[in-house]
C-alpha positions as CSV (number, residue, x, y, z in Angstrom):
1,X,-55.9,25.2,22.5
2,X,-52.6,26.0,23.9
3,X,-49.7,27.5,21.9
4,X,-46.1,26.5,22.4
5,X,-43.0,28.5,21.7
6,X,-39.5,27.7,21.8
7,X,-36.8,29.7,22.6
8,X,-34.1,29.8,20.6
9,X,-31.1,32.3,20.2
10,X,-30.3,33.7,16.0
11,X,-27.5,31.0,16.3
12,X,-30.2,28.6,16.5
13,X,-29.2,27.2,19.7
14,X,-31.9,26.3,22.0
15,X,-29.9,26.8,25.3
16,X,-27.1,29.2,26.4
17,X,-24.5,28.9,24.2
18,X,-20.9,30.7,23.6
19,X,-21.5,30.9,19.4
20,X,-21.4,34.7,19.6
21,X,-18.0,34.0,20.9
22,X,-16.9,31.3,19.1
23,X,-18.8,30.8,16.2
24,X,-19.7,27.2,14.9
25,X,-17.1,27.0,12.2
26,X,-14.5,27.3,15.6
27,X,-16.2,23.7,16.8
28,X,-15.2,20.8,16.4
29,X,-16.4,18.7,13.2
30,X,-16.7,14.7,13.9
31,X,-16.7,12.3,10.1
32,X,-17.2,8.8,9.8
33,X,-17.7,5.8,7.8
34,X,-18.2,2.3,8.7
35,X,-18.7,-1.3,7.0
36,X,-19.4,-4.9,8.1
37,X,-19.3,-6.4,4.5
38,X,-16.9,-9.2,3.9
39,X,-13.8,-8.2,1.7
40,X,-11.5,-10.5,0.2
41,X,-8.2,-9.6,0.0
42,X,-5.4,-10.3,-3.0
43,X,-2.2,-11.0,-2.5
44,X,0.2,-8.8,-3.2
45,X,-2.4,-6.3,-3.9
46,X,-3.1,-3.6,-1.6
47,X,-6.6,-2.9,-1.0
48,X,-9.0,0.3,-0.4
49,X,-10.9,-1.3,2.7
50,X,-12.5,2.1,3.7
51,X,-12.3,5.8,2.7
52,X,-13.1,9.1,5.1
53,X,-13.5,12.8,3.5
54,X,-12.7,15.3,6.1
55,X,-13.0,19.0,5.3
56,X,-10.9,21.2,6.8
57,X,-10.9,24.8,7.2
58,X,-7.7,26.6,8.8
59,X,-3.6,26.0,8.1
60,X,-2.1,23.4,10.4
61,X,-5.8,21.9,11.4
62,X,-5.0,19.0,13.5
63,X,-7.4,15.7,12.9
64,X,-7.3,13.0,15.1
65,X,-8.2,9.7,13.4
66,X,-8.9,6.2,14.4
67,X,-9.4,3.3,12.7
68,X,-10.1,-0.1,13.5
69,X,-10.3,-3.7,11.4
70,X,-11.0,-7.3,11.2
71,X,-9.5,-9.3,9.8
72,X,-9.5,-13.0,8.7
73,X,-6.7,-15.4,7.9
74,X,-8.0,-18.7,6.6
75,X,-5.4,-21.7,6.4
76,X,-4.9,-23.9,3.3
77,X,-5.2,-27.8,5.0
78,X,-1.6,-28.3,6.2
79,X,0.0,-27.9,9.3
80,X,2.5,-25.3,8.5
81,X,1.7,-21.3,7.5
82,X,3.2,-18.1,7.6
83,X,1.1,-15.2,6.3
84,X,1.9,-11.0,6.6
85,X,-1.2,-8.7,6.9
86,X,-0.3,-4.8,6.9
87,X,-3.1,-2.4,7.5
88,X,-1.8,1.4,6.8
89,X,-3.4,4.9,6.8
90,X,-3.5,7.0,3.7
91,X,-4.3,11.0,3.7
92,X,-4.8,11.0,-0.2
93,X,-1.6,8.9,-1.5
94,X,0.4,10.1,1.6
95,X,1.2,7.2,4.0
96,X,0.8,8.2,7.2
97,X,1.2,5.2,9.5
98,X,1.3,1.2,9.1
99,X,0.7,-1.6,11.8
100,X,1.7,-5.4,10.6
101,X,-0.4,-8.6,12.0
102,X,2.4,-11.4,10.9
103,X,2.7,-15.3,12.0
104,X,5.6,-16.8,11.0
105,X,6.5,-20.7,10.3
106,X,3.9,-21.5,12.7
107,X,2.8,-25.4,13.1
108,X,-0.9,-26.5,13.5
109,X,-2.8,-29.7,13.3
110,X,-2.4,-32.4,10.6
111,X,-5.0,-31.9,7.8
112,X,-6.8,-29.4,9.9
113,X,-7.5,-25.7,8.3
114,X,-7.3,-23.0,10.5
115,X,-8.7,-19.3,11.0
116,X,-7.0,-17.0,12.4
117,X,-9.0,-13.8,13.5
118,X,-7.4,-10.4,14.5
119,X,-8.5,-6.4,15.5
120,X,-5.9,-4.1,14.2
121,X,-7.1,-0.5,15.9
122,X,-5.0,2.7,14.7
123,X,-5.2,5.7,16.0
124,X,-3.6,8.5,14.5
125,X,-2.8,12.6,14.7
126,X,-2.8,14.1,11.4
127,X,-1.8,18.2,11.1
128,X,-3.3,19.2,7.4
129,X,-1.6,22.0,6.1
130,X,-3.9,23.8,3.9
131,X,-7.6,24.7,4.0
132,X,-9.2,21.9,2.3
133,X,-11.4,18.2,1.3
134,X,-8.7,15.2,2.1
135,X,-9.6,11.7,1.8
136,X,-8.7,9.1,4.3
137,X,-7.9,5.8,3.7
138,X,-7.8,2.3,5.3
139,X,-5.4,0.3,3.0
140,X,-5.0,-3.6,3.5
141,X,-2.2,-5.8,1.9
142,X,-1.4,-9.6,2.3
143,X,2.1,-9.6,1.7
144,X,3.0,-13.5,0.5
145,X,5.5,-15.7,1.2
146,X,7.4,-18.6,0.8
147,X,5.2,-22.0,1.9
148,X,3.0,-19.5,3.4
149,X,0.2,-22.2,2.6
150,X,-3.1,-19.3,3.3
151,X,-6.3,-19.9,1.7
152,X,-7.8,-16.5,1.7
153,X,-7.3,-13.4,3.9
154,X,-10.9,-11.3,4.3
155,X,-11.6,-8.0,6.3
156,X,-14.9,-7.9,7.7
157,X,-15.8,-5.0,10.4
158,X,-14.1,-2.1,9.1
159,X,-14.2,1.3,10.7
160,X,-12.7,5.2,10.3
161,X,-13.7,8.2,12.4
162,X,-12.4,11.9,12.6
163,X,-12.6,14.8,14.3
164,X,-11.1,17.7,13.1
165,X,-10.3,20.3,15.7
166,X,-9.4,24.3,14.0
167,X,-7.2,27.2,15.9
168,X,-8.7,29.0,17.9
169,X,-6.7,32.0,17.3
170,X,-7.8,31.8,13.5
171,X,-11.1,33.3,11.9
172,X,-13.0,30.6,9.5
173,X,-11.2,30.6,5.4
174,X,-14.6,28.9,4.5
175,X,-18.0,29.9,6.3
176,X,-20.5,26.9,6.6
């Protein structure tokens, strides 16, 4: 019979640590979400592809976000299409930044459809001003136009991370 003991400090860490010094409510906190369902977009119609809730615990806490999507552009049969994908960043309704994936009057094959596949990535540095819960948001719109001749634009692989990062010069508002 042998008997085994681990080590462990009150912080619960099990090797040296600094968390007398900087407690873990100083560290930084990672979120994510993810999604590799198939989403069909409307036109005109911007749409919630993914959401992030990041909780924050000091003024001015900076969150670095990144984001990345698929998406794809399906061609009604006819050689000539145009089509406008924008993919933008939300903190609740705030924008914070947009990036466009556009083709216009481009000519293909005779009676041939066409897909068109694309990664938008976005990466992004957000300063929250009060302590706090904030939703992120991935926000996709297929803006239409003239003789654009698309059949259907779909987001597939979908992604949003964040870390949020406190001040180090400031003591926790909420303890965790």
């Amino acid at each position: 019979m042998s008997l085994y003991f681990e080590w462990r400090k009150s912080c619960g860490c099990r090797v040296p640590c600094n968390c007398d010094a900087q407690p873990r409510g100083m560290e930084p906190r990672y979120y994510f979400n993810q999604s590799d369902e198939m989403l069909g977009i409307e036109a005109d119609t911007p749409t919630q592809a993914i959401e992030l809730k990041v909780k924050t615990h000091f003024p001015n806490e900076v969150v670095k976000l990144d984001a990345m999507i698929e998406a794809f552009i399906l061609t009604e049969n006819n050689p000539a299409y145009s089509f406008i994908v924008e993919f933008s960043l939300l903190r609740e309704t705030t924008p914070l930044t947009s990036e466009s994936f556009a083709l216009i009057n481009q000519f293909g094959q005779n009676d041939c459809e066409k897909t068109i596949i694309n990664t938008t990535k976005i990466i992004w540095t957000d300063i929250i001003p009060l302590p706090g819960t904030y939703t992120y948001y991935l926000e996709v719109n297929h803006i239409t136009l003239p003789n654009q001749n698309i059949a259907s634009v779909e987001v597939q692989d979908r992604s949003l991370t964040a870390i949020a990062f406190p001040s180090t010069k400031q003591k926790p508002a909420i303890k965790e």
